[in-house]
Backbone bond lengths (Angstrom), bond angles and torsions (degrees), N, CA, C in turn:
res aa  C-N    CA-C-N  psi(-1)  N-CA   C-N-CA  omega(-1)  CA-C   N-CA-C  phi
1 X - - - 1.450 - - 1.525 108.63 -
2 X 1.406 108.62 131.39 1.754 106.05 178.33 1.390 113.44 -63.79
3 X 1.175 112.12 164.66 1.679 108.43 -154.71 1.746 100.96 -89.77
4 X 1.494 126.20 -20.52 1.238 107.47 159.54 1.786 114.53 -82.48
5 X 1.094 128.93 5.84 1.258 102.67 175.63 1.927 86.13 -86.84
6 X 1.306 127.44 -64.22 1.110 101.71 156.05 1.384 145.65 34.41
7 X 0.814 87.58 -112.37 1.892 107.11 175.75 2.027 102.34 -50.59
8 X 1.696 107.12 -40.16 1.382 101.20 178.14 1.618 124.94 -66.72
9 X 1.603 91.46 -18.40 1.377 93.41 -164.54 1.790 102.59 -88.49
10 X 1.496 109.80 -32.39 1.668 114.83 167.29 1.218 118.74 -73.34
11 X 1.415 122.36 12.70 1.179 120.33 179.84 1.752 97.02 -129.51
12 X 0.884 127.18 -12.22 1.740 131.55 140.86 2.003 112.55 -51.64
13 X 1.344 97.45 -41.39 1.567 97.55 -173.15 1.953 100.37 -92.51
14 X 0.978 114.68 -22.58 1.242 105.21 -178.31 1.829 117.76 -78.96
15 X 1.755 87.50 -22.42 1.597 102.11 167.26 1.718 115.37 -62.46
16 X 1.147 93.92 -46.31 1.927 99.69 172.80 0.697 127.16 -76.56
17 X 1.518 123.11 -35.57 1.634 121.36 169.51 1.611 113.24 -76.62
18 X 1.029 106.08 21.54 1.764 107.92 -178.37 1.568 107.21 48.62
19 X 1.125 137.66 48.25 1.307 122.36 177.66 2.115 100.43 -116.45
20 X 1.135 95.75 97.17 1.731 108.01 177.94 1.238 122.71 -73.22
21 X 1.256 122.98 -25.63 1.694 114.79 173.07 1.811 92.77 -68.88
22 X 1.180 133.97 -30.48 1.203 121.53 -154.91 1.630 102.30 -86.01
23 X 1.620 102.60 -39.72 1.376 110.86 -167.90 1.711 98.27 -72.10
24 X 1.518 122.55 -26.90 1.684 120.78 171.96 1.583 101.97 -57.23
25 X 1.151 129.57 -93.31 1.119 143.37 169.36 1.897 108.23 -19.76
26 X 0.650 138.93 16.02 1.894 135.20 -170.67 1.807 91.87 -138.79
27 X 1.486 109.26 -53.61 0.873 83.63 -177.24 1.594 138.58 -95.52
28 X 1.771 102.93 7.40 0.976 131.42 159.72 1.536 113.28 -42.92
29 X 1.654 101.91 -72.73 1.511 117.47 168.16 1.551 118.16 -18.94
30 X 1.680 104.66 -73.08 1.586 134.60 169.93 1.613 111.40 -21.42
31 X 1.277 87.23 -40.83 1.743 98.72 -151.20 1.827 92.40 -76.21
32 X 1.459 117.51 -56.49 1.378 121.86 -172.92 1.156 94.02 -69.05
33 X 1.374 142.47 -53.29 1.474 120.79 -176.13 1.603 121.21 -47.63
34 X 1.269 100.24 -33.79 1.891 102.98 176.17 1.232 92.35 -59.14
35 X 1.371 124.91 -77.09 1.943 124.31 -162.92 1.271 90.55 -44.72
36 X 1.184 142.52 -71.79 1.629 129.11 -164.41 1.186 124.86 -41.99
37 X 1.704 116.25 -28.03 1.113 123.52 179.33 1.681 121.46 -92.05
38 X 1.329 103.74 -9.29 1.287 130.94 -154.56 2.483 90.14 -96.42
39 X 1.670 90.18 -43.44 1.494 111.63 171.87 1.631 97.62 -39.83
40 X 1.721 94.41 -72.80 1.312 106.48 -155.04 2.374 107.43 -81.45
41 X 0.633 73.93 32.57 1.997 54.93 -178.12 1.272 95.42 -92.39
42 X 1.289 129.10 -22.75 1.424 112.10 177.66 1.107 121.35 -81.07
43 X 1.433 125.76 -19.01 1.509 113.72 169.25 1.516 120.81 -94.85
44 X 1.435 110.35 -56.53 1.854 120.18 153.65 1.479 120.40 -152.46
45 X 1.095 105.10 -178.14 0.942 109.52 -160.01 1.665 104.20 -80.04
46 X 1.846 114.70 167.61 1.423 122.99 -160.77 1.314 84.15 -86.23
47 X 1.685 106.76 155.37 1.491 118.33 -168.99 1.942 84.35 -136.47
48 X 1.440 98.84 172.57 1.747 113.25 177.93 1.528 111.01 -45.52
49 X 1.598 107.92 -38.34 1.471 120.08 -146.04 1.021 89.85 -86.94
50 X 1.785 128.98 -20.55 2.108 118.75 -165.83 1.798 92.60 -92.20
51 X 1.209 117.88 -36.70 1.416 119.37 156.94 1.490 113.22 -29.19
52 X 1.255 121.94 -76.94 1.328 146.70 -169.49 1.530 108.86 -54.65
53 X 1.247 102.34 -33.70 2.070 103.27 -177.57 1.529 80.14 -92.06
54 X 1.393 153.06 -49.24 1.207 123.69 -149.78 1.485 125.64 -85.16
55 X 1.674 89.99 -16.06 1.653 110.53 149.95 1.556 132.48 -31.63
56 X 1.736 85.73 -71.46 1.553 121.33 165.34 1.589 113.11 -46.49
57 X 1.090 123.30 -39.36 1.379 127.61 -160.99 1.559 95.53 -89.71
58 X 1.312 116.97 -40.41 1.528 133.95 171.84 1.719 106.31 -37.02
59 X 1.133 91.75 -76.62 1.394 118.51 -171.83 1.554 128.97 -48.78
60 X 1.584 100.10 -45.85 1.580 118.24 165.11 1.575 109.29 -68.23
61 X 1.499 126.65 -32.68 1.554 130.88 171.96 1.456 85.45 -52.94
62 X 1.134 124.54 -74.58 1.613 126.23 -150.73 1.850 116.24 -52.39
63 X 1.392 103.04 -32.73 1.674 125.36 173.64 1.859 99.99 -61.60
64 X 1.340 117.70 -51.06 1.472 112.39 -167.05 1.183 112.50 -86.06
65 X 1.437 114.74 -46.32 1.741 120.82 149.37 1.694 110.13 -25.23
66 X 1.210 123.00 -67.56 1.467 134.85 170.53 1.473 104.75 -43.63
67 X 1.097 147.56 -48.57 1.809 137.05 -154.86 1.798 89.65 -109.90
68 X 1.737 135.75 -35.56 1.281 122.71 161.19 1.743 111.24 -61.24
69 X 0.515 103.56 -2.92 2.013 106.02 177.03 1.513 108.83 -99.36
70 X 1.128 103.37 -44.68 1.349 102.52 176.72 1.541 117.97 -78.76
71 X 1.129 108.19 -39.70 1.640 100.24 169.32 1.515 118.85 -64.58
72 X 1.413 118.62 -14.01 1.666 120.67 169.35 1.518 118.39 -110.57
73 X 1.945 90.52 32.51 1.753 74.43 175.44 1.425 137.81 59.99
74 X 1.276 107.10 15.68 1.497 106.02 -173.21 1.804 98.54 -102.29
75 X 0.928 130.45 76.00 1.386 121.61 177.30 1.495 134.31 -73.83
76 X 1.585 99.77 -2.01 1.450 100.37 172.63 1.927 105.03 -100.14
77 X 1.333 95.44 -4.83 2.039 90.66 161.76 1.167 118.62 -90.79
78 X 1.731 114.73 -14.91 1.361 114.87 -178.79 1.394 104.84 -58.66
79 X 1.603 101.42 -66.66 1.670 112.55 -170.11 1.729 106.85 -46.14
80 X 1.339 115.70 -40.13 1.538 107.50 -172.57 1.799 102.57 -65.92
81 X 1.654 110.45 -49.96 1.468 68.21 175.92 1.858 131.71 -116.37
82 X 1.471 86.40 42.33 1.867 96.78 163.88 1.984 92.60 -78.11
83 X 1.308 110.49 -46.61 1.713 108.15 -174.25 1.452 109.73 -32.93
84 X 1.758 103.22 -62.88 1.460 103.47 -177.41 1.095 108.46 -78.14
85 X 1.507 148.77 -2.51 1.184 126.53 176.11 1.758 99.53 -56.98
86 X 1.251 103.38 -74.17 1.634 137.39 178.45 1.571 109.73 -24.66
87 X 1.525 107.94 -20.84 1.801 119.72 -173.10 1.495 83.85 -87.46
88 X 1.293 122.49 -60.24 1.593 132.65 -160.79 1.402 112.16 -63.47
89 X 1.616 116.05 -45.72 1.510 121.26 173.71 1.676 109.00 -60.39
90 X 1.655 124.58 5.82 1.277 85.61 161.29 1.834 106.11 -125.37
91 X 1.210 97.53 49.81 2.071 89.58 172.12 1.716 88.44 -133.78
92 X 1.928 118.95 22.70 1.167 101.12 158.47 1.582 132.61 -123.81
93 X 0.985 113.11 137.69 1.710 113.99 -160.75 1.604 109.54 -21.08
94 X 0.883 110.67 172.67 1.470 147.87 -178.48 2.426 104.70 -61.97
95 X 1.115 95.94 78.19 1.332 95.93 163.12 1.380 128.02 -41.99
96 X 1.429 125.15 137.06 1.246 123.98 -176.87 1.645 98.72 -98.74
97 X 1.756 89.91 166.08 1.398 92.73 -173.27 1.699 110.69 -97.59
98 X 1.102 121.32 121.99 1.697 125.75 165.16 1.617 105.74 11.04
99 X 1.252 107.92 -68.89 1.670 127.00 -167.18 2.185 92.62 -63.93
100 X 1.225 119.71 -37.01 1.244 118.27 -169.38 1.706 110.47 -77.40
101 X 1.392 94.09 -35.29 1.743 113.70 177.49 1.652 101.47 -57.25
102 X 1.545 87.05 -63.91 1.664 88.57 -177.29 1.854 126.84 -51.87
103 X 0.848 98.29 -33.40 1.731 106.14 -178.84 1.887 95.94 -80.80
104 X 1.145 119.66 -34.04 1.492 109.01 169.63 2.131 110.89 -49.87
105 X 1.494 64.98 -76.59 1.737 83.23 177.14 1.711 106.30 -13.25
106 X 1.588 103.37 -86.69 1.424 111.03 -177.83 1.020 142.81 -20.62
107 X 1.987 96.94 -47.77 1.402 100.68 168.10 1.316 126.89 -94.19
108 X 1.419 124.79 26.86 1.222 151.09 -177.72 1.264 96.82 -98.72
109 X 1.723 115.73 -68.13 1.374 101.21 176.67 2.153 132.07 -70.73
110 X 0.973 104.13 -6.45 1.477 117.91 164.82 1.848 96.04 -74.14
111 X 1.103 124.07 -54.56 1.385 114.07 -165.65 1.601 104.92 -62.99
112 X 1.305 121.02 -47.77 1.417 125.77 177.74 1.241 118.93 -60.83
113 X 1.148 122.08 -25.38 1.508 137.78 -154.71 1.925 120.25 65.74
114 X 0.853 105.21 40.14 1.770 102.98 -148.05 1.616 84.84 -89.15
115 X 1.704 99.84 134.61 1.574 104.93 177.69 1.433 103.93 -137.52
116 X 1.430 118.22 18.84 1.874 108.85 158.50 1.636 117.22 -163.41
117 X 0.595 131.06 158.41 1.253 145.93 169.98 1.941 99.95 -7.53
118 X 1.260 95.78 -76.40 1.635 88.35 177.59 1.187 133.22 -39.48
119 X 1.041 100.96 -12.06 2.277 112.16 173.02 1.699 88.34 -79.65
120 X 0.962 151.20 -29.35 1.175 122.95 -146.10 1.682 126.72 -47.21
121 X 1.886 101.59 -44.73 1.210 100.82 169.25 1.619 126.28 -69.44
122 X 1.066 114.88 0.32 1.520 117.00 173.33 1.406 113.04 -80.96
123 X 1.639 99.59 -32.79 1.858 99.29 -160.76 1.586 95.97 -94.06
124 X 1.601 126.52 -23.46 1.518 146.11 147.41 1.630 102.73 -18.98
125 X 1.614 103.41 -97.35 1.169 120.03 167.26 1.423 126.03 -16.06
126 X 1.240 109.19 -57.65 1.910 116.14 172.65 1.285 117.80 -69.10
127 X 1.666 115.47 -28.14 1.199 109.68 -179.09 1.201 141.97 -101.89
128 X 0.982 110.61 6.70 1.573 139.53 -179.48 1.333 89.03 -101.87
129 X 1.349 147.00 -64.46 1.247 147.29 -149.22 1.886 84.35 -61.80
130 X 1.158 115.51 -51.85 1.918 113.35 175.66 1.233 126.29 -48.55
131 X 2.020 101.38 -34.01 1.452 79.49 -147.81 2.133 73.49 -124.32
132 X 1.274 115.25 37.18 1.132 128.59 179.72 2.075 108.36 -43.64
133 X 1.137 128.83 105.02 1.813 113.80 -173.63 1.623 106.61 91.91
134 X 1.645 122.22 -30.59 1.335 106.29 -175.15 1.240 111.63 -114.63
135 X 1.626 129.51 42.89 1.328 122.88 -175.51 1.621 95.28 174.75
136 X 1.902 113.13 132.81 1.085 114.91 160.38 1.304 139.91 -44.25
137 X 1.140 155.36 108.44 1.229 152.37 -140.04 1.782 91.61 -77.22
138 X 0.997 115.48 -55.97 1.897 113.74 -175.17 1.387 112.66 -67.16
139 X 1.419 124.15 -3.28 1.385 123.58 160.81 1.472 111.99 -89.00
140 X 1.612 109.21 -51.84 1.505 88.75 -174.68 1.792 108.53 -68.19
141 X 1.300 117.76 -31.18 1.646 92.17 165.85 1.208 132.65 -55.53
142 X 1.532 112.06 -20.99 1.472 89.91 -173.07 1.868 101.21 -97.34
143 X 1.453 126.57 12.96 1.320 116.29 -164.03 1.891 72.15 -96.38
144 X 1.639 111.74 -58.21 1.232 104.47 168.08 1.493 125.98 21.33
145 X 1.778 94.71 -91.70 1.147 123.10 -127.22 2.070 88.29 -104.92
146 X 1.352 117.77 -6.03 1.169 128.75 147.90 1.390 138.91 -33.84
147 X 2.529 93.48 -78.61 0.681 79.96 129.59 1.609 162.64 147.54
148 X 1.466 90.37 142.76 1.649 94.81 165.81 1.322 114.80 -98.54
149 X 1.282 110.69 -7.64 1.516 100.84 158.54 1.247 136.17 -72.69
150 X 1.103 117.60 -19.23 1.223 137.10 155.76 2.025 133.67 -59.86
151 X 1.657 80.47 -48.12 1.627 92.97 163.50 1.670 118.78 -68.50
152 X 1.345 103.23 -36.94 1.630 112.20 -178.64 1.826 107.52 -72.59
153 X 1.323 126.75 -22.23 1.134 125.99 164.08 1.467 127.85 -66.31
């Protein structure tokens, strides 16, 4: 099943089972996927993967939302949106593990040849395009950007 019918159809059951943080958060989701889709009809049509970034885009709101809440003390907005984070973290792929990132990385930078710091956006560029849905973008920069510091030493 495609992952927005998905999400429509758990958000049909979350409607019946009375559970409202879930049914806020779903149809939150719903809502940006329409504008995204609403973005794209003029050029083509929405595919799994524009789903999948608007997820992503979802999800990272909910992370900065989370550390601006916490710096103002508001701890009863934190918890509301760690809830929906936790609703959203599960219609997204399969996270890689640190140790899996890292062995990508490497051979990213062997393929490029990248030997300092100034490659970063090259070995960036390649690696995200890999690990595009299965890896935080501010982790693999900073394992990144590690390292070639390391290689440049």
């Amino acid at each position: 099943m495609p992952l927005e019918e998905q999400i429509q159809a758990d958000l049909k059951t979350a409607m019946k089972s009375g559970r409202k943080e879930t049914v806020i958060a779903l149809r939150s989701l719903l809502a940006q996927i329409k504008d995204e889709r609403i973005k794209l009809r003029t050029r083509r049509e929405m595919t799994e993967d524009d789903v999948i970034k608007v997820l992503l885009t979802a999800v990272k709101k909910r992370k900065e939302a989370i550390e601006l809440y916490k710096q103002g003390n508001r701890e009863d907005l934190v918890k509301k949106e760690q809830d929906e984070l936790k609703i959203l973290q599960n219609y997204l792929p399969e996270q890689l593990s640190e140790e899996e990132i890292t062995n990508i990385i490497n051979k990213i930078i062997i393929e490029i040849n990248a030997s300092s710091i100034k490659d970063l956006g090259r070995v960036m560029g390649a690696a995200m395009g890999q690990l595009k849905g299965k890896a935080d973008g501010k982790l693999v920069q900073n394992l990144v950007r590690q390292r070639l510091i390391q290689i440049s030493q």
